[in-house]
BATI-873784 format. One record per residue (C-alpha): x, z, y; residue in three letters. Coordinates in steps of 0.05 Angstrom, whole numbers, always signed. Layout:
- X,Z,Y,ALA
...
***
This chain:
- +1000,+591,+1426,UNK
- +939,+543,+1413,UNK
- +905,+534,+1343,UNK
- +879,+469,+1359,UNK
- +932,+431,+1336,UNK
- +933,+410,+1262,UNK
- +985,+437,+1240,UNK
- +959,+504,+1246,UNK
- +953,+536,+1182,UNK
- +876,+558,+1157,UNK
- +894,+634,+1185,UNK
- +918,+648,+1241,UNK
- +932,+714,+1283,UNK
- +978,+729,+1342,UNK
- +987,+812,+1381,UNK
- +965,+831,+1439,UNK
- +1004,+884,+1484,UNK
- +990,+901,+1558,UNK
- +1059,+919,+1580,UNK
- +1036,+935,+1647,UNK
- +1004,+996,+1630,UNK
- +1054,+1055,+1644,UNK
- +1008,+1090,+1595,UNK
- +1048,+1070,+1530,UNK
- +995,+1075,+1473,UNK
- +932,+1090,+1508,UNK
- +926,+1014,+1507,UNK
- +939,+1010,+1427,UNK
- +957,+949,+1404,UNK
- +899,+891,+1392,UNK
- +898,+816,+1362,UNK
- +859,+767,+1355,UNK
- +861,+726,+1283,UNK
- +825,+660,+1269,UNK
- +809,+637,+1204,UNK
- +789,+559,+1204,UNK
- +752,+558,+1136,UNK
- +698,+615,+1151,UNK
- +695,+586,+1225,UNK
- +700,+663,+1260,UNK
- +749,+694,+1309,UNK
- +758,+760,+1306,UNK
- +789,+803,+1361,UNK
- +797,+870,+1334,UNK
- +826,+928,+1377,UNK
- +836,+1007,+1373,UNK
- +762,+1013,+1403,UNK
- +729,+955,+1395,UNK
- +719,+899,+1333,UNK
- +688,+828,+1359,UNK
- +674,+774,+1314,UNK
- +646,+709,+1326,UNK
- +630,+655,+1278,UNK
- +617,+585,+1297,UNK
- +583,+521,+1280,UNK
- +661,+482,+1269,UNK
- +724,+498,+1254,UNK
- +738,+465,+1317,UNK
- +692,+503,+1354,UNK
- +726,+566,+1322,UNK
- +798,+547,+1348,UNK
- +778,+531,+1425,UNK
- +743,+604,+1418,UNK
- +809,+623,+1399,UNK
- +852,+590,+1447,UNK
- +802,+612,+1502,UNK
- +815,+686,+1481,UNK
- +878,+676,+1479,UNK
- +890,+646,+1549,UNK
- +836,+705,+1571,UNK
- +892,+763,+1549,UNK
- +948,+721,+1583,UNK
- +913,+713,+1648,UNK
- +911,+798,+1640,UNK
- +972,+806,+1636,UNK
- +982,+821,+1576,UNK
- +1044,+801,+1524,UNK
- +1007,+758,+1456,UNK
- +1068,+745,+1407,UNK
- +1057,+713,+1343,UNK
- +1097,+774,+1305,UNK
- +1074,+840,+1295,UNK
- +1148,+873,+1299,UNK
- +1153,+845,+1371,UNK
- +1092,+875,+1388,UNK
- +1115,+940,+1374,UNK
- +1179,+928,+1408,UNK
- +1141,+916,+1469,UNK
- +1093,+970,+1462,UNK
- +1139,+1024,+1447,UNK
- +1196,+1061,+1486,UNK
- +1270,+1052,+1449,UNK
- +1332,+1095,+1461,UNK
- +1374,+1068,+1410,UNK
- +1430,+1119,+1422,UNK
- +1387,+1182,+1420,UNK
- +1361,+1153,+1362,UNK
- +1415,+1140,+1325,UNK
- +1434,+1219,+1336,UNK
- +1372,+1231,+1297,UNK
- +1396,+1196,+1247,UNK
- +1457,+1231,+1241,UNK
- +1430,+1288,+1249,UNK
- +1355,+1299,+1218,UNK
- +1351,+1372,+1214,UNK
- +1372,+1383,+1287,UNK
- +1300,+1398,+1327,UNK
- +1340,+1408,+1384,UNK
- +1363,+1322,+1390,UNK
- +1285,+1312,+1371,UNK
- +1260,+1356,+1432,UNK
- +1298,+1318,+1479,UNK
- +1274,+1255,+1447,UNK
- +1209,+1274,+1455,UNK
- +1215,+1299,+1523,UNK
- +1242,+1231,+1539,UNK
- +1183,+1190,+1501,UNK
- +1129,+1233,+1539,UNK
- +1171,+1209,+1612,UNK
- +1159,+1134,+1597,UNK
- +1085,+1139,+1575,UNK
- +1094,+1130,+1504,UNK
- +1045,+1181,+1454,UNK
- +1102,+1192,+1407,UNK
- +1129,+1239,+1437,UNK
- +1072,+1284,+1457,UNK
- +1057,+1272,+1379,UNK
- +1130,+1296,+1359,UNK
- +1123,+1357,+1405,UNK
- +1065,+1373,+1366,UNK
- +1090,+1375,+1300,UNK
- +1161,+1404,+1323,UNK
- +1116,+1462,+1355,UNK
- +1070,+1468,+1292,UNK
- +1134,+1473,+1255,UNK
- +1153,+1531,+1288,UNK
- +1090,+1570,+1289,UNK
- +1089,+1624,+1236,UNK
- +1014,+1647,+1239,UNK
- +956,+1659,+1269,UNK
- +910,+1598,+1304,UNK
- +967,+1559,+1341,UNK
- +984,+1530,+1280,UNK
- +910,+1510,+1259,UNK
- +904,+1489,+1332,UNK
- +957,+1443,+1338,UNK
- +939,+1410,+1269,UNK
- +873,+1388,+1300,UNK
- +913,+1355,+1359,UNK
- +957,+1321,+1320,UNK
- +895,+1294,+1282,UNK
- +855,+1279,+1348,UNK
- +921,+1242,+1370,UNK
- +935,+1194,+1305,UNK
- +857,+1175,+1301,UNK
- +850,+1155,+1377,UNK
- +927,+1122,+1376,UNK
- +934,+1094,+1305,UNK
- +942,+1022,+1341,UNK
- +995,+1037,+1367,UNK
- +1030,+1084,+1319,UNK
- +1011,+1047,+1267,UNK
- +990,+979,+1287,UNK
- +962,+936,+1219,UNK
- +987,+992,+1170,UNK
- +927,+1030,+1194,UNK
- +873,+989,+1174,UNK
- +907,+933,+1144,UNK
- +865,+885,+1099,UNK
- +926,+878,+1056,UNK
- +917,+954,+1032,UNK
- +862,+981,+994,UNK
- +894,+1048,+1008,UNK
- +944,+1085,+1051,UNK
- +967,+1151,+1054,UNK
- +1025,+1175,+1102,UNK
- +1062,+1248,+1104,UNK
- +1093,+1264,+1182,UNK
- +1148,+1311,+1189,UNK
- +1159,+1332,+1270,UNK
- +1147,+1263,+1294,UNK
- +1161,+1217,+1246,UNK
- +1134,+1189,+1181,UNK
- +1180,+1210,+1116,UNK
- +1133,+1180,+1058,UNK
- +1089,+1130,+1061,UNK
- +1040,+1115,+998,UNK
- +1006,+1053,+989,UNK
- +953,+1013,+940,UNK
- +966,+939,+953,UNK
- +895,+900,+955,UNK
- +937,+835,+954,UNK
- +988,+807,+917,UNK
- +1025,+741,+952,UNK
- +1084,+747,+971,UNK
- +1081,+732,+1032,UNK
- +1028,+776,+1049,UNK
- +1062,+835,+1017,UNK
- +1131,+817,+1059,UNK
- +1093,+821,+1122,UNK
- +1058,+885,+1105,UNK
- +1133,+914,+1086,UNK
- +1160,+881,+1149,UNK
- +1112,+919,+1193,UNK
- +1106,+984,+1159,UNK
- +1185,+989,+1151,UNK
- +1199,+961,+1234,UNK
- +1151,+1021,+1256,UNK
- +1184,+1064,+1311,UNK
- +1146,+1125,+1267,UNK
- +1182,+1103,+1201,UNK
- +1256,+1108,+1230,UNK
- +1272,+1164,+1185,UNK
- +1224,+1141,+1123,UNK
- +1249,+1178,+1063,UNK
- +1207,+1158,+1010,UNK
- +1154,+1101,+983,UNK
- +1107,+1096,+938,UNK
- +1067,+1037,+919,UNK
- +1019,+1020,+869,UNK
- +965,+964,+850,UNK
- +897,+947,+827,UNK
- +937,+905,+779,UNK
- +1004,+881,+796,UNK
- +1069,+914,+802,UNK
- +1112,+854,+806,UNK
- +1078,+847,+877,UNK
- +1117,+902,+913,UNK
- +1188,+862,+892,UNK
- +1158,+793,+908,UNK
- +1146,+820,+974,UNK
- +1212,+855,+987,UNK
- +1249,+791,+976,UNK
- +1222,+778,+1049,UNK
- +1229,+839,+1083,UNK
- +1285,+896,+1076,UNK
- +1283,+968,+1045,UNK
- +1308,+1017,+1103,UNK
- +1373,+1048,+1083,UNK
- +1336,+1117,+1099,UNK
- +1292,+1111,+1039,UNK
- +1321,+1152,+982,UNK
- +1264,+1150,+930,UNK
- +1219,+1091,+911,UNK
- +1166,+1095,+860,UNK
- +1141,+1027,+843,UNK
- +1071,+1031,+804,UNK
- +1025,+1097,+779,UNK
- +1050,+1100,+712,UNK
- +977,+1083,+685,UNK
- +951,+1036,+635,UNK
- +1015,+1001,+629,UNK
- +1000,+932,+598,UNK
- +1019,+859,+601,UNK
- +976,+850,+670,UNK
- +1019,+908,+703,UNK
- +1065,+848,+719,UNK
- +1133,+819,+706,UNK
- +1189,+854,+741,UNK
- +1253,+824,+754,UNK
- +1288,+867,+814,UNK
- +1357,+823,+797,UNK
- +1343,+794,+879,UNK
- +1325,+857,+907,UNK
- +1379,+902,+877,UNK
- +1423,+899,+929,UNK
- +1367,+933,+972,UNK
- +1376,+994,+932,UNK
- +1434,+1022,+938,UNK
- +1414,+1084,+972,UNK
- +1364,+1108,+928,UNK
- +1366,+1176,+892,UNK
- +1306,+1169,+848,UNK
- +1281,+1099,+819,UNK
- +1218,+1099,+780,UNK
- +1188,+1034,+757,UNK
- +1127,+1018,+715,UNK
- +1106,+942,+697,UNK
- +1092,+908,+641,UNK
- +1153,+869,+625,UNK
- +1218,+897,+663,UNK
- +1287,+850,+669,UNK
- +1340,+893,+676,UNK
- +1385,+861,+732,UNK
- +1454,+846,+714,UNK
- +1517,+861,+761,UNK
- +1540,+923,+797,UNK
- +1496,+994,+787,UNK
- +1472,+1046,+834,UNK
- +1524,+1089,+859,UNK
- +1479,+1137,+894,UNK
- +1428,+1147,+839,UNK
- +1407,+1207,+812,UNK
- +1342,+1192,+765,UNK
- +1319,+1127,+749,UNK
- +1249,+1118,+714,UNK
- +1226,+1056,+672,UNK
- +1165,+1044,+635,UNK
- +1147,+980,+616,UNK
- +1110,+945,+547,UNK
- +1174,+906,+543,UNK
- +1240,+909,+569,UNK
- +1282,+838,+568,UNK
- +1326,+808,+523,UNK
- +1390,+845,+529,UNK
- +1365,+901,+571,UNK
- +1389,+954,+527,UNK
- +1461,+924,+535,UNK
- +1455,+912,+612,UNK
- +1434,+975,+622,UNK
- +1500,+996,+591,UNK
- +1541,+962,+634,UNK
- +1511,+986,+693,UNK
- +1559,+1038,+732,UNK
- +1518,+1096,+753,UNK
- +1566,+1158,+762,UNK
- +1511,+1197,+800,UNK
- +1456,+1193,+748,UNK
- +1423,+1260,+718,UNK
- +1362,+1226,+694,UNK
- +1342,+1173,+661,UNK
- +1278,+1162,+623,UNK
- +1254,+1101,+587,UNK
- +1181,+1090,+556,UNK
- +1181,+1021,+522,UNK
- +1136,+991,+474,UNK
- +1086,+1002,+427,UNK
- +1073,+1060,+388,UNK
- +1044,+1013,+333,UNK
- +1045,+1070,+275,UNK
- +991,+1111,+305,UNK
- +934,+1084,+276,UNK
- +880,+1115,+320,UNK
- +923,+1088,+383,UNK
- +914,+1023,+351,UNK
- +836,+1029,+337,UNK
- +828,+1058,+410,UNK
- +870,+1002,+447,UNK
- +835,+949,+402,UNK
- +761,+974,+421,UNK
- +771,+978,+505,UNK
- +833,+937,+527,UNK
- +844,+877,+476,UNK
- +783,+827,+511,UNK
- +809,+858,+579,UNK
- +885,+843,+571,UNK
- +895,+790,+531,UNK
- +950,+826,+495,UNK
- +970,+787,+435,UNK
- +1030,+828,+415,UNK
- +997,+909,+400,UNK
- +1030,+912,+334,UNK
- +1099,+898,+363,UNK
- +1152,+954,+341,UNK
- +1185,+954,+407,UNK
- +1256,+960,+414,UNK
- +1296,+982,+350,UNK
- +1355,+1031,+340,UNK
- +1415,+976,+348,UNK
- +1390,+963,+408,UNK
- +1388,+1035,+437,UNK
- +1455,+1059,+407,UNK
- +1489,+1014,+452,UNK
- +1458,+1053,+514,UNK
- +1482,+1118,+476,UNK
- +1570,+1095,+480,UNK
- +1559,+1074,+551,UNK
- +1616,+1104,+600,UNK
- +1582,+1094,+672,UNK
- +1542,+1153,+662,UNK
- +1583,+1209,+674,UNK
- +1537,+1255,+705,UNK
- +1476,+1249,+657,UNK
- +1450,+1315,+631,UNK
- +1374,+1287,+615,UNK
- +1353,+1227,+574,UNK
- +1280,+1217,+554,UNK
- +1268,+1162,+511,UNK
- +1197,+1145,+494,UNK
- +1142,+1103,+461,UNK
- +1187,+1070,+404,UNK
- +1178,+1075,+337,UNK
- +1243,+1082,+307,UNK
- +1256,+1151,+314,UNK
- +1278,+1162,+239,UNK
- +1337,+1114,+251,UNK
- +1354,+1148,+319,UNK
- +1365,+1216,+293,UNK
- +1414,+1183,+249,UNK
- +1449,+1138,+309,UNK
- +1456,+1206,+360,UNK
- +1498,+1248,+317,UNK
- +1551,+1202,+327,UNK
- +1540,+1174,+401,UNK
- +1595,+1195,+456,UNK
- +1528,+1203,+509,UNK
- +1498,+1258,+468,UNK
- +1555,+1306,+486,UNK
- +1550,+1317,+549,UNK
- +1469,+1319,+546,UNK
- +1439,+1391,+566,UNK
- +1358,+1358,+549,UNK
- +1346,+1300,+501,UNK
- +1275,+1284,+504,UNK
- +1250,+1241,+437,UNK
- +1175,+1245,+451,UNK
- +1131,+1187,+419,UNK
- +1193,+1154,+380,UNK
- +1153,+1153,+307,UNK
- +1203,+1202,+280,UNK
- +1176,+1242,+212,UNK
- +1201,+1290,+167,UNK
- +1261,+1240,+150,UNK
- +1287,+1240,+224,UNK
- +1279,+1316,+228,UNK
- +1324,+1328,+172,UNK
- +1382,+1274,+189,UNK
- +1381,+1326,+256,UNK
- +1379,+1386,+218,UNK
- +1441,+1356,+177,UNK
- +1482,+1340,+243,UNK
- +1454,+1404,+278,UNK
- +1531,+1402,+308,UNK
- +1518,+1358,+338,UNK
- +1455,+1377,+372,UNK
- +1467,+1453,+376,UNK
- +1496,+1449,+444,UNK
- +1424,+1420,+475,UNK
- +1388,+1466,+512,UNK
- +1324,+1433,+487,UNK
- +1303,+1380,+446,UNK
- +1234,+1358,+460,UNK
- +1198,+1320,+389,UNK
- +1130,+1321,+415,UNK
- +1071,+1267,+395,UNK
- +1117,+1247,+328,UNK
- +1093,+1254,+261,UNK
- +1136,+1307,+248,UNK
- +1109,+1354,+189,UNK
- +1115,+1422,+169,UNK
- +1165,+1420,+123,UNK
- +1211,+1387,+180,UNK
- +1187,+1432,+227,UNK
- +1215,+1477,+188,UNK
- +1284,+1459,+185,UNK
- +1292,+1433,+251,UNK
- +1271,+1510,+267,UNK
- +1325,+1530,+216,UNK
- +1384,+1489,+241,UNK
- +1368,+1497,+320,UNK
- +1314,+1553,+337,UNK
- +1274,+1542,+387,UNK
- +1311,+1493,+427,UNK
- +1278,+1446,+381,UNK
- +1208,+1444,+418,UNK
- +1162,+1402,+373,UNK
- +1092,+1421,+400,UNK
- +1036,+1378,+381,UNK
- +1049,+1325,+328,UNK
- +1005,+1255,+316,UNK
- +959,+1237,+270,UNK
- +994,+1212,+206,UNK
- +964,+1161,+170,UNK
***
């Protein structure tokens, strides 16, 4: 590997293992990264950060390829990819590990794992043994104790546990929960949003000997949620992930990014929970999600059509499904507050739109791939008068035990076209009508017609 040639892109970085050392870990894992256009070479290890600039870019790349021939005169393994560093760095027993698979709740297969790791060298397992042990303690200090060697452990090995997750320039923020050896969530705040920058960070976070067994992954960004599927396209979401959470569900607006997962689908398959916030969502077309169990959208717009992809969609396994689209344009403070603080910001040229209307939602409410549903939340609309009127009637609403209408613009009118069909709805063990403009008088005879499984709590400002 040389970076003199010109081909060599502006950026360059290449991982540096000493495979010699029986010590698996001690060593971490180090690389050296030039970047051409600021002239500086960098070589940044678990102990030790060096960086030079120099008067060329020229200058900058024989640095490099010096440094470079320096860690191969060593010894030591420099691969271009940070995956194969981490195959060379850490000890593999693919059979043993494959029982863990199988079998996650079995501490026994993980002892002997660990046992095994700790014979070659490698500080996963004396980190495992750790955990498994702090597991088992009930009280007293052993517990305490072994919490601050696990600690001591992941801030003097994070190279090599972790390798660029742990202090990766791509991440404003990372946070990482460990279950007896291994890493089951994984949260992170993207600081960039290419592509290809986001499918390396995936790449390496999701190849990590630690993340075998991830279960679930959360990831949100300074502005962008489209970023996390751009980036997937080029890497692959482990078939041990069962809940992904794509955004923070905060100030949704037109810069929260355009998500299309149509290419990625197919990587979700094994999910039980989906939640998604953006600020335009496509819903993909083609075959559903067998395995899922709650699925999550909020967007400020939802495509063309969504409403009657979303019905065609086969998910027999879904409990849950919530959708918060649009804007609620009737509230007239809402409008005077987004005006004031976000319309300069945002750019959004579309606040007054209605969101999506009543014909489009009634053809989610006769879909038939959703046998299992027992909660639907529907949110942020504002044609909750004409809803009330649509659900009596809809096959879906049957086999509901929660309907959630929260935000939908419904008033007095929608409350009484309930309170007329109250068969219809009497079979709900609660109906949530919060933040409507719901007033006393239909209060009232939503109390009449269906007690207090009609929850209607705090109302908006009409007006």
């Amino acid at each position: 590997m040389t970076a003199s040639s010109s081909n060599v892109p502006s950026r360059v970085r290449c991982y540096c293992v000493d495979t010699t050392d029986a010590r698996r870990g001690d060593q971490g894992l180090s690389w050296i990264e030039l970047d051409r256009e600021a002239r500086r070479v960098s070589f940044i290890g678990p102990n030790n950060r060096e960086i030079e600039t120099h008067d060329t870019a020229a200058a900058a790349s024989a640095a490099f390829d010096a440094l470079v021939a320096r860690q191969r005169e060593r010894g030591w393994a420099v691969v271009d990819d940070e995956v194969a560093a981490h195959e060379a760095l850490s000890a593999r027993e693919p059979e043993l590990e494959q029982a863990i698979r199988d079998a996650p709740d079995d501490d026994q297969l993980r002892e002997v794992y660990a046992d095994w790791l700790q014979q070659q060298g490698d500080v996963r397992g004396e980190l495992m043994a750790l955990q498994i042990a702090r597991g088992q303690a009930r009280r007293g200090n052993p517990e305490q104790s072994l919490g601050l060697a696990e600690r001591a452990l992941l801030s003097r090995h994070g190279g090599h546990l972790l390798g660029d997750v742990a202090w990766s320039e791509r991440l404003s923020e990372v946070e990482l929960s460990w279950a007896r050896g291994f890493v089951i969530e994984a949260a992170l705040r993207l600081a960039v949003h290419d592509p290809k920058a986001v499918a390396h960070l995936l790449r390496a976070l999701f190849a990590l000997p630690v993340c075998m067994l991830l279960e679930r992954v959360s990831v949100s960004s300074d502005r962008d949620s489209a970023a996390f599927f751009d980036g997937l396209r080029g890497a692959r979401l482990p078939e041990s992930v069962e809940s992904l959470r794509v955004g923070d569900g905060r100030d949704v607006t037109e810069r929260s990014g355009h998500v299309d997962a149509s290419e990625v689908w197919h990587q979700l398959t094994a999910l039980q929970r989906l939640s998604v916030s953006c600020g335009d969502f496509v819903v993909p077309e083609g075959a559903g999600l067998s395995r899922l169990r709650e699925l999550s959208v909020r967007a400020r717009r939802l495509g063309s059509g969504a409403m009657a992809r979303l019905s065609r969609l086969s998910m027999p396994a879904l409990e849950l499904l919530e959708l918060r689209c649009g804007t609620a344009a009737y509230d007239p403070f809402w409008r005077r507050r987004y005006r004031a603080y976000y319309w300069d910001y945002y750019g959004d040229d579309d606040i007054d739109r209605p969101g999506l209307a009543a014909d489009e939602i009634v053809q989610l409410l006769f879909a038939r791939g959703y046998g299992a549903l027992r909660r639907l939340e529907l949110s942020e609309l504002s044609c909750g008068d004409d809803l009330a009127e649509r659900l009596a009637g809809a096959p879906l609403l049957a086999q509901l035990e929660v309907l959630v209408l929260r935000d939908v613009a419904m008033t007095d009118e929608g409350a009484r076209r309930i309170a007329e069909n109250r068969d219809a709805f009497e079979h709900l063990y609660a109906l949530h009508l919060e933040r409507n403009v719901i007033g006393r008088r239909g209060e009232r005879m939503l109390r009449r017609a269906l007690g207090d499984r009609a929850i209607v709590g705090l109302q908006r400002e009409q007006g």
